[in-house]
C-alpha positions in Angstrom: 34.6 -35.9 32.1 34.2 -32.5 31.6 37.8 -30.6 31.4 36.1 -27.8 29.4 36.5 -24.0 30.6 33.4 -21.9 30.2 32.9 -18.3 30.8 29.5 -18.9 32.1 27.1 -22.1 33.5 23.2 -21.6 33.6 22.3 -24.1 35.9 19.3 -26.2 36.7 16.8 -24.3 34.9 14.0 -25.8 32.5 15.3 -25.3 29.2 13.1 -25.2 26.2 14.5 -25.3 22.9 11.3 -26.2 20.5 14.3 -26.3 17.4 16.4 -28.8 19.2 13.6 -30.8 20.9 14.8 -29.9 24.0 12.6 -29.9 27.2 13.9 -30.8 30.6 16.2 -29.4 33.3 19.3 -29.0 31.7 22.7 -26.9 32.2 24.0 -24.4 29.3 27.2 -23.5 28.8 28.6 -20.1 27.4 31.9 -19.4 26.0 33.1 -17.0 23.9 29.7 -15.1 23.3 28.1 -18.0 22.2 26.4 -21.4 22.9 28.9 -23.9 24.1 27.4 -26.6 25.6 23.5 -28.0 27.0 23.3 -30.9 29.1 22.1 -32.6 32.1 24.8 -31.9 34.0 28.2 -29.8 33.5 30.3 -29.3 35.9 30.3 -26.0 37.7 34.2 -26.0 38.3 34.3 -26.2 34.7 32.9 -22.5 34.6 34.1 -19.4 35.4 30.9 -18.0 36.5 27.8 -20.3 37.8 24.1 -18.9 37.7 21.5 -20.9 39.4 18.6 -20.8 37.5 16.5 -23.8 38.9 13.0 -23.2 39.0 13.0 -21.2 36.2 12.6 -20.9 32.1 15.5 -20.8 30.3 15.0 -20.3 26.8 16.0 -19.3 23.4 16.6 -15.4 23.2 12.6 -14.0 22.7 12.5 -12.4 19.4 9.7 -9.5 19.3 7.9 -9.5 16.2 6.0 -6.5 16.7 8.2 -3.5 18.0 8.2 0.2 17.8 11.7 1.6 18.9 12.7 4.2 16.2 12.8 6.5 19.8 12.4 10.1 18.8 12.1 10.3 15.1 8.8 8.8 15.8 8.1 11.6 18.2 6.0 9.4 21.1 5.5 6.5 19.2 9.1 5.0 19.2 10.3 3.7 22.3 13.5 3.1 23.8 15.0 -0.4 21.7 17.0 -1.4 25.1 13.6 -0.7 27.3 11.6 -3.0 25.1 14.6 -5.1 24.3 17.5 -7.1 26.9 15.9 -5.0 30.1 12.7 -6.5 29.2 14.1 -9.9 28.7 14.2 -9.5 25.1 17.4 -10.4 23.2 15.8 -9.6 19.2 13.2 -6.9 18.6 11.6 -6.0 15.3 10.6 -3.1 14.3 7.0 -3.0 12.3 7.2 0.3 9.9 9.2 2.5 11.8 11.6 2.9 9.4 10.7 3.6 5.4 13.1 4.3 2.6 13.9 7.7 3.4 14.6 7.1 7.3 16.0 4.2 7.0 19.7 5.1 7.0 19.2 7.1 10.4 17.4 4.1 11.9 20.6 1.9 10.7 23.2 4.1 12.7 20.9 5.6 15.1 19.0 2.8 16.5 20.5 -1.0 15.2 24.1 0.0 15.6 23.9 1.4 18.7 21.3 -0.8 20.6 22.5 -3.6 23.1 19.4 -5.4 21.7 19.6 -6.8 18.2 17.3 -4.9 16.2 15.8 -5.6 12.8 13.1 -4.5 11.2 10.2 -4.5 8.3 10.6 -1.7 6.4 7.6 0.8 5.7 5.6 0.9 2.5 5.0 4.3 3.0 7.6 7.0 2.7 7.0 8.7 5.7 7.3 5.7 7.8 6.0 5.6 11.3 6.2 9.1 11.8 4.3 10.4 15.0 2.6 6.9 15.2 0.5 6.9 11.9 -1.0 10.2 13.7 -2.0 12.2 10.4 -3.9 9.4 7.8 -3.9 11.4 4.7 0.2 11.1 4.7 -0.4 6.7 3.8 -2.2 7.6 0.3 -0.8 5.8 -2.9 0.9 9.2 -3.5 3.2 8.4 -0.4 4.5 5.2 -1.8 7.1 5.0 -3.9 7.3 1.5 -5.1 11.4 1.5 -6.6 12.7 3.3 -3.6 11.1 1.3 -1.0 12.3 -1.7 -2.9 15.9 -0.2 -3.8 16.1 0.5 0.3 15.1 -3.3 1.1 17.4 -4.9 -1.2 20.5 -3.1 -0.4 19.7 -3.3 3.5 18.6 -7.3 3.5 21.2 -7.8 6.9 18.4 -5.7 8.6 15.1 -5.4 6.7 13.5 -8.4 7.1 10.4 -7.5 5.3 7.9 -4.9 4.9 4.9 -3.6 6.6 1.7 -2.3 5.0 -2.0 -1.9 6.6 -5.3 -2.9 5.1 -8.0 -1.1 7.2 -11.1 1.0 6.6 -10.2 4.3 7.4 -7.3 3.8 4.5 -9.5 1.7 2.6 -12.6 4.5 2.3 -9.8 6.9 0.9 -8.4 5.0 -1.3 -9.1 1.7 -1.7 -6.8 -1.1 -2.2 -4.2 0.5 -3.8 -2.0 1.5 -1.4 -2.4 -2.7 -0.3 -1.3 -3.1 -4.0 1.4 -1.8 -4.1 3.0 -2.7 -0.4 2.6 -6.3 -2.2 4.5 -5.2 -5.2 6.9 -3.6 -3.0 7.5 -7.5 -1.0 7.1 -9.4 -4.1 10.1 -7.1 -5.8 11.8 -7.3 -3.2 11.2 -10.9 -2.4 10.3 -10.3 1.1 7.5 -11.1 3.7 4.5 -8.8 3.6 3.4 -8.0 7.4 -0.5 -6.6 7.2 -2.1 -4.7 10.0 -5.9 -5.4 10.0 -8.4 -4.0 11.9 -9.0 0.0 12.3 -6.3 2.0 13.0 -7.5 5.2 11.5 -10.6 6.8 11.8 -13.2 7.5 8.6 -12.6 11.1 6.6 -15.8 13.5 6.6 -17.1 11.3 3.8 -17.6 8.5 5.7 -17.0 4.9 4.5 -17.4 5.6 0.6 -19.0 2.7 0.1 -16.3 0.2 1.8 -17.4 -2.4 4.2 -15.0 -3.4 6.7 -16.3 -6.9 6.3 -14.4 -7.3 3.1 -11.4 -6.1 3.5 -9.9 -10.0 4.6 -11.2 -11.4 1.2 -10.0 -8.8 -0.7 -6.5 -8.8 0.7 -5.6 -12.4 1.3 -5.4 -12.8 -2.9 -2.4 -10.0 -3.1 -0.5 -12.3 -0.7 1.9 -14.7 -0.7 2.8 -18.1 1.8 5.1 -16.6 4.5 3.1 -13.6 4.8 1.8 -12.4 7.6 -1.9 -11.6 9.2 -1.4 -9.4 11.8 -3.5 -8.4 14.5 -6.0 -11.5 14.6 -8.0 -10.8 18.1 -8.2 -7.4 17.5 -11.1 -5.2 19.2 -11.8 -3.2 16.0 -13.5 -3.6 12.8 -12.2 -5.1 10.1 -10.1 -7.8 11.7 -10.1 -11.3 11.6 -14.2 -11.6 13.3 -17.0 -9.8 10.9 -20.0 -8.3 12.8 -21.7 -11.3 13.5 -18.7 -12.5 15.9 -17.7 -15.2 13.5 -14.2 -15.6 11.7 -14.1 -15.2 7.9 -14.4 -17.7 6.3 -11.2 -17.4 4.0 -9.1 -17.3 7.3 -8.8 -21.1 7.3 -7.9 -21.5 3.6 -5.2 -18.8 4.0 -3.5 -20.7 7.1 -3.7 -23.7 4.9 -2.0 -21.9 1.9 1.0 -20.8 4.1 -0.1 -17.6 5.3 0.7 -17.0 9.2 -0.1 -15.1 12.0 0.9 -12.1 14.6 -0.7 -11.7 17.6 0.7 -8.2 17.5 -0.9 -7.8 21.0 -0.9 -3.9 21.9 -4.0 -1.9 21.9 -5.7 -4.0 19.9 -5.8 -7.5 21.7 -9.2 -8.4 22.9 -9.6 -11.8 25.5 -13.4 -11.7 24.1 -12.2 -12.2 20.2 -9.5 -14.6 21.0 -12.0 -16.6 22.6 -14.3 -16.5 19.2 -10.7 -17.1 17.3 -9.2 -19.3 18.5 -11.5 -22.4 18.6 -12.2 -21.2 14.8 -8.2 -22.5 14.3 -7.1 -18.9 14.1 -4.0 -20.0 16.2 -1.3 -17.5 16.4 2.0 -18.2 14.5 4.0 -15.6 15.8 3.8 -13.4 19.2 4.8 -9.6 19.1 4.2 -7.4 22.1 3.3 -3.7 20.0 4.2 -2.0 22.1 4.8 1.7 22.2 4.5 5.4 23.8 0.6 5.3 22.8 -0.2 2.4 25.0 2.9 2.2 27.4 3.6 5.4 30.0 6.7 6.9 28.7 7.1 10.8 29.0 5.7 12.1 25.8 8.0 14.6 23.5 7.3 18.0 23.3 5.3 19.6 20.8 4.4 15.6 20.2 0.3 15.1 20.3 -1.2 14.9 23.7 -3.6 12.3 22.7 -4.0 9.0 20.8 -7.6 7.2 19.8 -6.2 4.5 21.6 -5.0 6.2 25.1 -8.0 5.8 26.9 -8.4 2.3 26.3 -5.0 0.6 26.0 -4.7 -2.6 27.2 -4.5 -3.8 30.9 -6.6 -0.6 31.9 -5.1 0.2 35.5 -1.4 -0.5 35.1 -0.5 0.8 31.4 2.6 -1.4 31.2 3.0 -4.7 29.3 5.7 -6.5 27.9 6.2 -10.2 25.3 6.6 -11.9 28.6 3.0 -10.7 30.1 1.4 -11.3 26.3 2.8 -14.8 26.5 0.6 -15.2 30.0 -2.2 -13.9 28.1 -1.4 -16.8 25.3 -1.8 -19.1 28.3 -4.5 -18.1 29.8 -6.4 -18.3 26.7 -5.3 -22.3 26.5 -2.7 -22.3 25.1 -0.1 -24.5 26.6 3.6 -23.2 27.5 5.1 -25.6 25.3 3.1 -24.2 22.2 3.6 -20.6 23.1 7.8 -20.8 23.8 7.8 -21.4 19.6 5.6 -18.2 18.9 8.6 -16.1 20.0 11.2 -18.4 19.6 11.8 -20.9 16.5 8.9 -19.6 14.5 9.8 -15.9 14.5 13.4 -16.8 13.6 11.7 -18.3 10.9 9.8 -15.7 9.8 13.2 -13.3 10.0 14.5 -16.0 7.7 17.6 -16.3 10.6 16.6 -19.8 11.8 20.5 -20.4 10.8 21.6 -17.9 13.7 18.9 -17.4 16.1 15.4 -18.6 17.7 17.9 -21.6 19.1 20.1 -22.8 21.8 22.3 -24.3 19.3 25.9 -25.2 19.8 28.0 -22.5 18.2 24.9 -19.6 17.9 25.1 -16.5 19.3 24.5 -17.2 23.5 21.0 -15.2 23.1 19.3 -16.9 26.2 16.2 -15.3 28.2 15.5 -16.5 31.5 12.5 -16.1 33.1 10.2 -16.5 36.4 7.4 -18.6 36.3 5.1 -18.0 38.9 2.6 -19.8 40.8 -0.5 -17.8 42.4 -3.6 -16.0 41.6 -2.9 -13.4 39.0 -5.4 -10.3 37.4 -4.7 -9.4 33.4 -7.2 -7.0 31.7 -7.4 -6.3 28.0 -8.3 -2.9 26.9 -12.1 -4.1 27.1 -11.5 -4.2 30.4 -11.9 -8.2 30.4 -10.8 -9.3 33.5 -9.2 -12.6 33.3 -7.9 -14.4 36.5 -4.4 -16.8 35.5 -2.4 -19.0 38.0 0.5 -18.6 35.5 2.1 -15.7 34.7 5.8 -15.2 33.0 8.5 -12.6 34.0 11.7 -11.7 32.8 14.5 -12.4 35.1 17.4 -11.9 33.2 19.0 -12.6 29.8 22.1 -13.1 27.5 22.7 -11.2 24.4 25.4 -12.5 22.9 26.3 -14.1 26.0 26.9 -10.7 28.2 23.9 -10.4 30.8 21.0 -7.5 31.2 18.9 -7.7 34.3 15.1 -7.2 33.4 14.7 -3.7 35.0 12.9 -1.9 32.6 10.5 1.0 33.9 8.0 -0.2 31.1 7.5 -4.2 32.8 4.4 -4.8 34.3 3.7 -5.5 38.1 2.3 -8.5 38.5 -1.3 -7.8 40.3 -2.8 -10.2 42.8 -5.9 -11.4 42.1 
């Protein structure tokens, strides 16, 4: 007998809860802002408000490892927190380097505070941050790091840095070398904090060329500075350096990483390639973590003035034809690739709470956490997803936000930036 009075009932949907070992139509109760109660049935006079969500996913809040949202100080890079965030179906976003030591303060008050979504993020190794979307290379030398601020800004800010982002790729690389990877691992190990790595080109090569770097070496020359819980990010990448050499295979010190504790971000964005996840994945290069990446590079937002008209990446972002992507669609792409629903639901659930080092507060429907739910459509058809190869790759499966709870109030998913689903 249920005598219980509950703000809100979710009912009938498949819940998946990979923490609790939940998988099955279930109910889930909300009261107070918070999880009250999940089971097969609960009464909906016991409910103050009843949604019916059978035939669709209901799920732990999706945490985005891999956002840009420090809108406007990062000219066109940063977008909108709420856009990426609830209205995408999105209850936790995190933002990858945005934020550095000096800017970090104005991301606190400007951005975290005042977001519907919660927002963390992984704090810059680099003093200027994300500024203008890593637009002007020679600003990320070892002279742009300063190791004791960076760290300073970390530890006093733990309730929202979660860790710190660095890149090891061959345009930084054939400037300077490793030190700039050096030190971002200092910076983490001082701090005591995850190091997120971006491989894979992001900047192009100065006028001198490589300088003698190979891009095929910058895995095995990285993975030693890091620690277990840190993260690879970027592993089906489309540009050199990345987890595939030239010969199409995976490096060989990928698989002795994953079994030292080192994980890894799909970090989907421009980068993601069907045609390396393909070579990747049956390697054991599966993805520990899923973060969408994206921001106003590869997603059509109205660009600042004054910001630049261009990026390298703007003429071959990913699903060429329709600009717009979202966690939910890169979860699809997860599953078209073979990997089944009930592996993918942890990659932005359970595992990324992990990785935040919040498991104790969210990634769960857990009696008594924060009612962080996403609900979302899972339809049946024929369905058309291109990478920014322009792969075409036909799915009868494709995920869309409906709706979900942050902190048990409700945001439709009516972003501009969510993808139309395209008949195949």
């Amino acid at each position: 007998m249920d005598g219980t009075r509950y703000d809100l009932l979710l009912r009938g949907g498949r819940v998946i809860c990979p923490k609790n070992g939940i998988d099955g139509i279930r109910d889930v109760a909300v009261r107070g802002g918070r999880i009250a109660n999940i089971a097969e049935t609960i009464l909906p006079s016991s409910a103050a408000e009843v949604i019916d969500v059978s035939g669709k996913l209901v799920l732990p809040g999706l945490i985005d490892t891999h956002a840009h949202v420090y809108q406007y100080v990062t000219g066109r890079f940063g977008l909108n927190p709420d856009m990426v965030g609830v209205r995408s179906g999105v209850t936790t976003v995190v933002d990858q380097g945005g934020p550095s030591c000096m800017t970090l303060p104005g991301f606190r008050h400007y951005i975290a505070e005042t977001s519907d979504t919660r927002v963390l993020a992984f704090l810059s190794a680099y003093l200027v941050g994300g500024l203008e979307g890593h637009f002007y290379p020679n600003l990320y030398s070892p002279d742009g790091v300063d190791i004791d601020a960076t760290v300073k800004a970390a530890v006093e800010n733990r309730d929202l840095v979660r860790g710190i982002k660095g890149h090891a790729e061959i345009g930084g690389f054939a400037r300077w070398g490793i030190k700039v990877m050096e030190m971002a691992a200092e910076i983490s190990r001082r701090a005591d904090l995850p190091l997120y790595v971006h491989f894979g080109q992001l900047w192009g090569l100065p006028e001198s060329g490589a300088n003698g770097e190979d891009a095929d070496t910058i895995m095995e020359r990285v993975i030693p500075l890091l620690r277990p819980g840190d993260v690879l990010a970027h592993p089906f990448t489309r540009h050199p350096g990345g987890f595939i050499n030239e010969q199409g295979e995976v490096h060989s010190v990928i698989k002795a990483a994953l079994d030292a504790g080192l994980k890894v971000d799909v970090g989907h964005g421009s980068h993601f390639s069907y045609r390396v996840a393909r070579a990747a994945i049956p390697a054991g290069v599966v993805p520990y973590t899923l973060g969408a990446d994206m921001h106003g590079y590869n997603t059509e937002v109205p660009r600042p003035a004054g910001t630049p008209d261009a990026h390298h990446d703007d003429e071959n972002h990913p699903f060429l034809g329709q600009a717009r992507f979202s966690l939910t669609q890169a979860m699809s792409s997860m599953m078209a690739l073979g990997i089944p629903l009930e592996e993918v639901v942890p990659m932005v659930t359970s595992h990324p709470a992990q990785m935040l080092g919040l498991s104790d507060r969210i990634g769960a429907l857990t009696p008594g956490f924060e009612a962080d739910v996403s609900v979302l459509h899972d339809d049946r058809g024929s369905f058309l997803l291109r990478d920014n190869e322009d792969t075409r790759v036909v799915v009868d499966r494709l995920l869309r936000p409906a709706f979900c709870l942050r902190a048990g109030k409700r945001f439709d998913a009516d972003s501009p930036i969510l993808p139309r689903a395209i008949a195949a």
